[in-house]
Every structure is written in C-alpha cells, then in structure tokens.
N, C-alpha and C positions, 0 to 999 in steps of 0.2 A: 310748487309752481310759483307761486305768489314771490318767494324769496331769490330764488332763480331770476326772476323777471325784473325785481329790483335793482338786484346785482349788475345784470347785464345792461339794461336800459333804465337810469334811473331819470323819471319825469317828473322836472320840477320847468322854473322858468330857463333851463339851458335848451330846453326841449321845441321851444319855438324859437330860438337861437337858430337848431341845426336845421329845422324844416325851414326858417326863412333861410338859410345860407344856399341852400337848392334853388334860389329865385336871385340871392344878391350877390353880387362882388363887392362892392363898395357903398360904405355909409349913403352915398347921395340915391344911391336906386334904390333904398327903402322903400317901399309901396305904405301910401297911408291907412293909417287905423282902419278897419273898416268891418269893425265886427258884426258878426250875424245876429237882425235885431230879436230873431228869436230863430226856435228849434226847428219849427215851421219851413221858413225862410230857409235855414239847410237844408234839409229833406229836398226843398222843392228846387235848389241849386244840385245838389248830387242827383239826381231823379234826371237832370236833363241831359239830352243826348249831346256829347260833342264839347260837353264841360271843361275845362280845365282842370282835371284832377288836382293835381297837385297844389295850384293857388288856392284852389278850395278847401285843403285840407291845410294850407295855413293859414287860413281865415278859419277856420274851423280851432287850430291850434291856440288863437290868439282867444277865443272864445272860452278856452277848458280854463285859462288863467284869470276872467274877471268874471265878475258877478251874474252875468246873464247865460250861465252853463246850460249846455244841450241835454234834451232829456232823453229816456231810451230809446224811444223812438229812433232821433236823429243819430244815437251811438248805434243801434244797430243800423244803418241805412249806410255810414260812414265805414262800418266793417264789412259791411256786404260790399260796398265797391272798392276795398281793399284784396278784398278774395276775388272779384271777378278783373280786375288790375292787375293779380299777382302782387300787390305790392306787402311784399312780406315784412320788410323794415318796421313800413307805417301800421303794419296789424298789432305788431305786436307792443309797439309803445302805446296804441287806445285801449288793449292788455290790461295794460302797467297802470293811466288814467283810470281805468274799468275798477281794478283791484284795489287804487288808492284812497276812488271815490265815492265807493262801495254800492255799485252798479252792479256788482258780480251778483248779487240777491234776486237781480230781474232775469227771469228766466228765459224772458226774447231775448235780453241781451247775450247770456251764456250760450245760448241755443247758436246763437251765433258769433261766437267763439270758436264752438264746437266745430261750426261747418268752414271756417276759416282755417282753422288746423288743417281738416278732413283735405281741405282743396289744395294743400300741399303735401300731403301725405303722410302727413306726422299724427299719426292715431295713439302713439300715446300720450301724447301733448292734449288729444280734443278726450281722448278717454279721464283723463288729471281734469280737466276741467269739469266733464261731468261726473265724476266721483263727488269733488266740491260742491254742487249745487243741492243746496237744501232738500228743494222739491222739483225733480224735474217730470215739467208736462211732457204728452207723447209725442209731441213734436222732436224733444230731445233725445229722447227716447229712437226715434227714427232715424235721427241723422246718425246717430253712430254705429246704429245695423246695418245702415245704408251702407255707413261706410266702411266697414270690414266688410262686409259683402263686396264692393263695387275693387277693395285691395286682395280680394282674393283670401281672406282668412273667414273663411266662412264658420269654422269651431266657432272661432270668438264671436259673430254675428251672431251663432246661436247660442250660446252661454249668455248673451245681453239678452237676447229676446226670451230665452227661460227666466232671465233674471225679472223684466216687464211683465212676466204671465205672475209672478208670487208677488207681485208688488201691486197695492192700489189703484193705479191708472191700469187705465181700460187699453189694450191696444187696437187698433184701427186698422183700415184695410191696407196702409202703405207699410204697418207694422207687419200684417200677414204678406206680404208678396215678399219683401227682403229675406223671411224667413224662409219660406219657399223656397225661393232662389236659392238659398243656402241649404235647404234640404237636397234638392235637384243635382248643384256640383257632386257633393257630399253621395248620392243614390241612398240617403235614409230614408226609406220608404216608410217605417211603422212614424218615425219622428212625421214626418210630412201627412202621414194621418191623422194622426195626434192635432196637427196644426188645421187639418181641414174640418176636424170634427167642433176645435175650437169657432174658428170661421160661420160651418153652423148655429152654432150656439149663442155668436155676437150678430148672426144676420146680416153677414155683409157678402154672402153667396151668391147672390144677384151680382154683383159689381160685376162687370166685363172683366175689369183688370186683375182680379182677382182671381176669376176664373180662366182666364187665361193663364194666370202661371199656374194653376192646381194642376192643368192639361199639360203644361211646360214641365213641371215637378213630376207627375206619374209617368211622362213617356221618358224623360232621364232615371228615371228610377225601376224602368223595363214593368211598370204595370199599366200597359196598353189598354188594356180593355177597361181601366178607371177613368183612362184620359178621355178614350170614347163618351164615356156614361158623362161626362164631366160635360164634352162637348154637345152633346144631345138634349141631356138640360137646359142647355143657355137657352134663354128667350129672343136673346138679344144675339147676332153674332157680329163680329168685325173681321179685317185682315186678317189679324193678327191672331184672334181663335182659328180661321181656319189656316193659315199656318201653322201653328203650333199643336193642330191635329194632326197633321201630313206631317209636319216633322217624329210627331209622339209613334205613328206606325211605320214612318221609312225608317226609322234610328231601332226600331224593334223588329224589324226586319218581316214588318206586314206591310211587304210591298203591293200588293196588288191593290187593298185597304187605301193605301195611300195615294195609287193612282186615281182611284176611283174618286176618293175626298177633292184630288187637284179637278176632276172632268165635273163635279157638281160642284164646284167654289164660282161664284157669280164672275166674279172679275179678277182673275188669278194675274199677280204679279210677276215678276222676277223671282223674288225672294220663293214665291211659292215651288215655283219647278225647282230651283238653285234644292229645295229640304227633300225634293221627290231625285233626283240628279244624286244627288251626294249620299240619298239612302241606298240607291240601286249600283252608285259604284263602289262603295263601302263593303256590299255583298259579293262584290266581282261578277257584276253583270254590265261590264263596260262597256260592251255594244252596243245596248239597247240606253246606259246613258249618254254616251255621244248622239245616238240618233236623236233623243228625245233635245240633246244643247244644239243643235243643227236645228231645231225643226221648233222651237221656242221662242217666243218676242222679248226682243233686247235682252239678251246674255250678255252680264258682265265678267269680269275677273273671277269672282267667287265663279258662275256656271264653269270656268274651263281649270281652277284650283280643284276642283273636288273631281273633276275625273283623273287630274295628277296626283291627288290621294289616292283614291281607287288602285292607279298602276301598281305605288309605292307599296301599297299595303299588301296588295298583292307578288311580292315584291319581284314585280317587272319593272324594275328602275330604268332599264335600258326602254322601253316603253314609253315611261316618264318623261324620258328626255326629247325622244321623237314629238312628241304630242308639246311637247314644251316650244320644240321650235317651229312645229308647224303654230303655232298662240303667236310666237314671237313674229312669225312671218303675214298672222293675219293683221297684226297691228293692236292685239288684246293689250289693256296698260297689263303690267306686270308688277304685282306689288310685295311686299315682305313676305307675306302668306304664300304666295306661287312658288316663290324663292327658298322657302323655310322648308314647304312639303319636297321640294325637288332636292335638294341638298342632304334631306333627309335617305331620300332613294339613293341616291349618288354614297353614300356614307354607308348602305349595307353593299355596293359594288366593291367599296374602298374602291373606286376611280379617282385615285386623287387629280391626273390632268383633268380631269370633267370639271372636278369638286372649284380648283383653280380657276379655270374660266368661268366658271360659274360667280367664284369671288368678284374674280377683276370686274364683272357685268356687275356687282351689286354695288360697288366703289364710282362705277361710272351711272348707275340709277342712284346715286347719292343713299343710300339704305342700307351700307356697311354700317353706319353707327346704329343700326335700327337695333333694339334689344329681340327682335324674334329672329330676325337675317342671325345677328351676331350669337347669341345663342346655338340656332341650327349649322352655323361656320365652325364652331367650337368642337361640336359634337363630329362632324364630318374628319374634321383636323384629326382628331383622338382614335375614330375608326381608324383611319388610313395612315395609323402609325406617328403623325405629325405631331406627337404633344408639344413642341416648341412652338410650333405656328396657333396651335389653340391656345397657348399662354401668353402670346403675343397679342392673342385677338382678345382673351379676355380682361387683360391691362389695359387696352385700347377702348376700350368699351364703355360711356361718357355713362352708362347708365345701367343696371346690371340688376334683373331681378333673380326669381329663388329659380329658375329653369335656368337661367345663365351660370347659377353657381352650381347647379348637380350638375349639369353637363362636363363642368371641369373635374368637379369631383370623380363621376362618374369615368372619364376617359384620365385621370388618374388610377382609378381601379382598376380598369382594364388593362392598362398596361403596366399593370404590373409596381405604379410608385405607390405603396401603400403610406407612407411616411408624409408624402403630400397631399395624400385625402384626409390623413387626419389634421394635418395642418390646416388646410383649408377649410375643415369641418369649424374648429375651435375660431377659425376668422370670422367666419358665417354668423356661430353664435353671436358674434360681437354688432353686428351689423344692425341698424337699428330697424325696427318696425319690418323686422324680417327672422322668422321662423325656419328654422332644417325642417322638412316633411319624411313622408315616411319611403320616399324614394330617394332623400341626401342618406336616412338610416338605412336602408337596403346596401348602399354603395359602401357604409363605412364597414356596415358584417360583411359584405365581400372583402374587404381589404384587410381585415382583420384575420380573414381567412388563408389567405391570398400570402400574408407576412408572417403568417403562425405563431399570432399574439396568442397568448394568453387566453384559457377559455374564459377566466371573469370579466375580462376589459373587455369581447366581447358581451358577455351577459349584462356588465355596467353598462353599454349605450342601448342593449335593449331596455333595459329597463327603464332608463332615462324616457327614452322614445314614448315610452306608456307613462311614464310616472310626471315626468317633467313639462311633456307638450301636449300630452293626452290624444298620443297617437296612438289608435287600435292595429296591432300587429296582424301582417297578410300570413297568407300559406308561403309567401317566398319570405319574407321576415325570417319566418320559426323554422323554413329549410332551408336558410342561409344557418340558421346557430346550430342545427340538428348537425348540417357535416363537419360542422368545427369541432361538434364534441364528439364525432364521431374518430376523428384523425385525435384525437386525447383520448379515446377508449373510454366516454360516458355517456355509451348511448342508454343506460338503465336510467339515465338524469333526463335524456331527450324526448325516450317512451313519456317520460311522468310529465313532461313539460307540455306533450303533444295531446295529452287529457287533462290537464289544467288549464290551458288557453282556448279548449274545446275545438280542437280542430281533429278529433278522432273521426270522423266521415270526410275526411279530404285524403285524396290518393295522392298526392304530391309530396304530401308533406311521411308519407307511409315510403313513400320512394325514394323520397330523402335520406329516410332513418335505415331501410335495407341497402341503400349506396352507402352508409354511414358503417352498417353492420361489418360489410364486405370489408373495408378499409381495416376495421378493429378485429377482424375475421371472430364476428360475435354471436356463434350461431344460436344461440337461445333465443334473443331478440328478434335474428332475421326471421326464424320460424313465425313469429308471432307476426309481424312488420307484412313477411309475406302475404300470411291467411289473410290478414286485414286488407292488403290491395288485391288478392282473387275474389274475396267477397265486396268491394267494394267498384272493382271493374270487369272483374269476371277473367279468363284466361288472356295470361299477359305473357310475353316473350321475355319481356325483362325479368319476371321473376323468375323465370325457369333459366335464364341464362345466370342470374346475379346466384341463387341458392342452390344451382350445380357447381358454379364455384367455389361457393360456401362449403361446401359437404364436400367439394376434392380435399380444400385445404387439410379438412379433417380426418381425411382419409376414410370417407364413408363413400367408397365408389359405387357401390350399389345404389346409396340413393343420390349420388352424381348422376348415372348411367337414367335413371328413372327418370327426372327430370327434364335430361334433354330428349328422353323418346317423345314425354308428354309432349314436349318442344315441337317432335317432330310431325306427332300427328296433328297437330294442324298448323299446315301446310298454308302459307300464301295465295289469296288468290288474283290473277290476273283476269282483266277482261278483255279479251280480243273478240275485234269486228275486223268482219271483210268488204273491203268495197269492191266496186265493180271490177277493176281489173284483178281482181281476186289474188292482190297483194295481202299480207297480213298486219297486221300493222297495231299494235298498241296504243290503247285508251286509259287514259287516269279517269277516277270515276268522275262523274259529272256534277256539276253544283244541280240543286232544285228546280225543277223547268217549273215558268209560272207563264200566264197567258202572256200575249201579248204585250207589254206594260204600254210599248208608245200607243196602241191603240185605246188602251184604258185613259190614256191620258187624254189626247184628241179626238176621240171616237172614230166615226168612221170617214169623216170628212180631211 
C-alpha cells in the first residue's frame, strides 16, 4: 500500500503547488500565507457548516509543510470531510502525508482511512490498511464488517468478525448487529446462535438495536418462534422491534400472527402493513392484500411493488401489468423496484413488445442507467430471445454490480452461447472488489453442460467455487454436475459425489442421478437412485415412468410392464364442485384458508 501510494501521488512541496493551482491562475492571485495557528483552529474551520473546502484544505496543505503540523485529531477530521465531499484525489494524498509522517500508528487516524476507502467502495484498499495497523481498536474492527456487510459480501464480514471473536478486543454491540446482518442474508441459523449466545455472555441483550436484528436474523433464517421469544423479552419496544416481528412471521408465512402483531402495534406505520402486504402477497393471497393497500394510511410505492411481486411470483404477469397501470393511472411514483419486479413478469411472458415499452418508460423516468432497472432489462432481453439487446444494455451500463453480470452470464446460458459465459465468467474474476457467487457458478455448470465440455473443466469450477471463494455447493450445484456425468457415463462417480457433499436425503439431487442413469441407460444405479427417491418421497410418477424405460431398454419387459401398472394404480385425482346452475366445472386445489386477515388487522371497525 504504502509504496503504491508513493508511486502514484508522491507528497512533497509539489503537492501544495497542485492544491494551490485549484484556487490560481496566475503568480498575482496567490492568496497570502495564512497558516493554521494550530490543530484546533482546523478542526474548528472544517467542523463549520458552509466552509470553503477546498481553500481550507490548502491552508491545511500549507500547514503539513512548516513546523506547526496538524495532529491526529485534525488529520482525521480533514479525512472525514474528504469521505463525506467525495473527494477522492485529496483523500488519498493525506494517505501519502499519513504514511510519510508516520501517523499510520494512530489508530483514529487508520480507522479513518479505513472508512474513507469503505465510502468509495474499495474494500480492499480499507482491508490493506487494516491488516497494517499494529493494534486495531473495535472501532476498526467495525468499520470493515460494516463494510462488507453494507457491499454485500457478507462471507467476508463474517470471517472478520470470527477473526475479532479469537482476537483480544472485546466486540461490542455494533460488532454483534453487522454480524447478524450477515448471518440473516446468509440464513446461518446455528452461526447466528452462535452469535446470540455470545451477545449473552458480553450483556449487551438489552440493547434495542441489538435486539432487533436477533428478531431481524431468526425470522430470515425461518426460526419464527425465536424471533417471537426474542421480541417478548424486550423490556423496552420501538418501531422497528415491532416491525421486524411482523415481518419475521409474514416472511414465515404466519400470517395470521402477523396480522394480529400489526392490530396490537401502538402507532403502526407505513413500513409496518408494506411487511404484513408483502407477506400475504408472497403467499398468493392478493385479494385480501390489495384490500388491506386500499384500506391502509399513506401507501407508498413499496405498498403497491409488493402486490406486483405477489402477481409475478405467482406468475400472473399479465395481472402484473394490469395493476401496474391501474399504479400508473393513480399517480403512485413508480421507481426502479416497480420497474425491476414488472420486467421481471414480462420476461417469464417473453412479451418482448411489453418488455419495449416498458424500457422506453424507464429511459423517459430517467432510470435506464439505474443498476437494478438495467439488470432486470438484461435478464428480460435474454428471456425473450434478444441477447444483442441485453449486451447492448450491459455495455451501456455506467455501473454494473454481480446481479448485472449473472444476468448476462445467465441469458448467455440459456441461449445456448456457452463460449460467452465462460468468457464473461474469466472477466468477472478480474473485476475488482467483486466475487462470481454460487448463482455466476450454477450458470457456468449449465454451460458446461449445455457445450459438452469436458467432465473435469466442469468438476475444476466446482471445486474452485468451494475451494477458492468458499462457496457451499446447493442441490442444483451437484445436479447440474451429476447430468453432465451422467451424458460421460459416470454416474458410479456421481452416486459417490452425492454422499460425500452429504446431500443423500435430498430428492432432487436422486432425480438428477436417475435422469442421469436413463441418459447412460445405467440400470444398477437407477435401481438404487430409484429406491432412494420412493423412500424419500414416497410414490412418484417419475420414477415409474423413467425405470420402465430403464428396464425396456434392457429388455426386461416384465418389469417395464410392472412399473407402469404401479403407474397406473394411482390414478390422478381431480376435484370437481357444482354450482348452482349445476354446470361442472373444474377446481385446482386451493391455497390455506386463514381468518379474515384485513379484519385481523383493523379489527372490527
């Protein structure tokens, strides 16, 4: 770091040269000497609102070069208004000052280094600097779980914060919440125990904040009934506990629970119905949440995005779109998120004239460059056949995180360019302060699959995926690799793969390996493969259809013939209801009837 930083901006007297050339044009507009008669005096010039930044900072420049130098204090007050300015130039030359002057030893000053990185999102520029520091307080300590946390790499927020638990300093309660957080994304439930048992143990249980994200961490992590215990504890409650209890049971789909928490919440917000709204149309109970956005104080965009979720997921996109312009025709703003979930709907239609007008409205809402619009434009493109339009839109694209690059990758998969997912994979890697996840590697074993690579160049980015970024492989992971080795005829390698990674009680990855068998027509395995998916889901159609194939190929028509009987004794069933005019008419079975929810919410008035 240190020598890097030399290299690039070397601070000597040229360096109040280039900050005064920002103020002069010519020798006669020199501004006179006027150095800061002490440390003090800066602090309390940077501290004021409406300052002059810049003149200040070369009075401040003027100051690193004679005898009367700033102490840390004023070095970090001067980087803090660098980070809160943006001004990245000037951060990184009091860097240069910092390291020359041997200032790096003070650990407020490093601390704020750190956050000066963080707030341009160069985490491993603020991680290089805290590796450097002798001894970092847990202030330091904070800001860089903060800050993988707040960039989305929550591994690494928790690998620093395991690293803080073996290490001397104590961590504190903004140490435990980042954790959390990162437990929460993540759904490590035993970790985020782990962490709460800690919490215990340091006494800092009581905190509100604290306890709200424990309630925030178990109801993402689908253990409801801890969130509750979590929330019934508190002595103390705020907004935000009881939101994040109605969220922790509408997201767990104890809806009724959550109605009930929104009709006893004292002064229930927006936010608070938007978490009860978005659990009940998540579950496809849309009617009962539009009546409840209809009949709720001040709904905004978020109340009428989550019943366009709802549609989508359910995927009545054409639904989506209705409800979108009746939003549009009430005058709701309409922002990135409305636009992302709708495009999303539009993209399982493949309606590309929809998905079009839809663009053209985000170009005219100015939010074509937005990274979640352009993202969700990408992915739509790729559905609906257009991969030149989505590679047009991802060249375009002023800003471009890791959902922007699977999406390409991914709608190269899909269609088929296996040669551009890898390409695009190997660019990814290169990108800085940005990781392939384990949905860039799902996309690259489809393509792998897909091009009829090689079974090892498949197995090399598994492995990588585990070995290199310390990604834990899913049940689609291992039956993406299971059919590749199945079309090579090793599925005896896939069985063994499928109890080494410990996925033997998953039927997917069982259904995999007997799709895999069929392909290699490998009946020893499918036998096996079979028994394991009727013992593990009991009588399935598939297997009686996939291992009567099995046994034709082989010419074991007897137990072909046996199979499909078992097939046939059970028989589909249909439900039919009559209504009054004693027409016949066909019913799909029906989602959970639960009480009334809008009356749970508003009671009986």
């Amino acid at each position: 770091m240190q020598r890097y930083l030399f290299k690039k901006y070397p601070l000597n007297q040229r360096q109040s040269c280039y900050l005064l050339s920002k103020h002069t044009s010519t020798d006669n507009e020199i501004p006179q000497r006027s150095y800061f008669k002490s440390s003090a005096a800066l602090i309390s010039i940077l501290t004021q609102e409406g300052s002059n930044f810049e003149m200040t900072l070369f009075e401040a420049s003027q100051t690193l070069d004679c005898s009367n130098k700033p102490n840390g204090y004023a070095l970090v007050h001067l980087i803090r208004r660098c980070s809160s300015l943006v001004q990245y130039s000037y951060g990184q030359q009091l860097h240069c000052y910092i390291l020359r002057s041997g200032f790096c030893s003070n650990v407020f000053v490093s601390t704020a280094i750190i956050n000066f990185y963080l707030k341009f999102e160069l985490l491993n520029e603020a991680h290089q600097v805290f590796d450097e520091m002798p001894q970092p307080i847990v202030v330091s300590w904070n800001s860089l779980i903060s800050g993988y946390v707040r960039s989305g790499q929550f591994r690494k927020a928790l690998a620093v914060f395991l690293q803080l638990d073996r290490s001397e300093v104590c961590a504190d309660s903004f140490s435990f919440t980042a954790a959390l957080a990162a437990c929460g994304q993540l759904s490590l439930l035993q970790l985020g125990k782990s962490v709460h048992s800690k919490i215990v143990r340091c006494g800092v249980e009581c905190s509100i904040v604290v306890a709200n994200c424990l309630i925030d961490m178990y109801g993402k992590c689908g253990s409801v009934g801890e969130a509750v215990q979590v929330f019934n504890e508190m002595i103390d409650k705020d907004i935000i506990s009881w939101n994040s209890v109605i969220a922790a049971s509408a997201r767990n789909r104890r809806l009724e629970q959550a109605a009930s928490f929104l009709h006893q919440m004292p002064n229930p917000d927006t936010i608070s119905y938007n978490e009860l709204i978005n659990g009940i149309a998540h579950f496809g109970y849309i009617k009962d949440a539009i009546r409840i956005l209809f009949n709720m104080p001040n709904p905004n965009s978020s109340s009428w995005n989550s019943i366009i979720t709802g549609y989508v997921n359910r995927d009545e996109a054409r639904e989506a779109l209705g409800f979108f312009c009746k939003m549009h025709s009430e005058g709701v703003e309409i922002n990135q998120f409305t636009l992302s979930s709708l495009l999303s709907g539009i993209a399982v239609l493949s309606a590309l004239t929809w998905g079009m007008l839809i663009h053209c409205h985000t170009i005219k809402c100015g939010l074509d460059k937005s990274v979640v619009v352009g993202s969700a434009l990408i992915d739509m493109y790729c559905k609906c056949g257009q991969v030149k339009n989505a590679e047009l839109m991802f060249q375009s694209l002023p800003r471009r995180n890791l959902v922007t690059w699977n999406a390409m990758i991914s709608g190269y998969a899909h269609n088929g360019n296996s040669t551009k997912v890898v390409e695009l994979f190997e660019q990814l890697k290169l990108v800085k302060d940005m990781e392939p996840d384990g949905i860039t590697f799902l996309n690259v074993l489809l393509a792998c699959w897909h091009n009829r690579m090689p079974v090892e160049t498949a197995i090399q980015y598994f492995g990588s995926m585990m070995a290199d970024y310390g990604i834990d492989p899913t049940a689609e992971h291992c039956s993406c690799l299971i059919r590749h080795m199945g079309r090579k005829g090793e599925v005896w390698r896939a069985e063994k793969m499928i109890y080494e990674l410990g996925f033997g009680s998953c039927g997917l990855v069982w259904r995999a390996l007997l799709g895999a068998c069929a392909t290699c027509r490998n009946l020893e395995v499918a036998e096996v493969a079979a028994l394991k998916l009727i013992e593990l889901e009991g009588d399935n159609d598939y297997v009686y259809v996939m291992m009567s194939n099995i046994y034709a190929c082989y010419g074991k028509w007897g137990d072909a013939s046996a199979a499909r009987e078992l097939m046939r004794e059970r028989r589909g069933l249909s439900i039919l209801f009559q209504d009054n005019s004693s027409n016949m008419r066909l019913e799909s079975l029906r989602l959970p009837q639960y009480p009334d929810l809008f009356h749970l919410c508003f009671g009986d008035g």
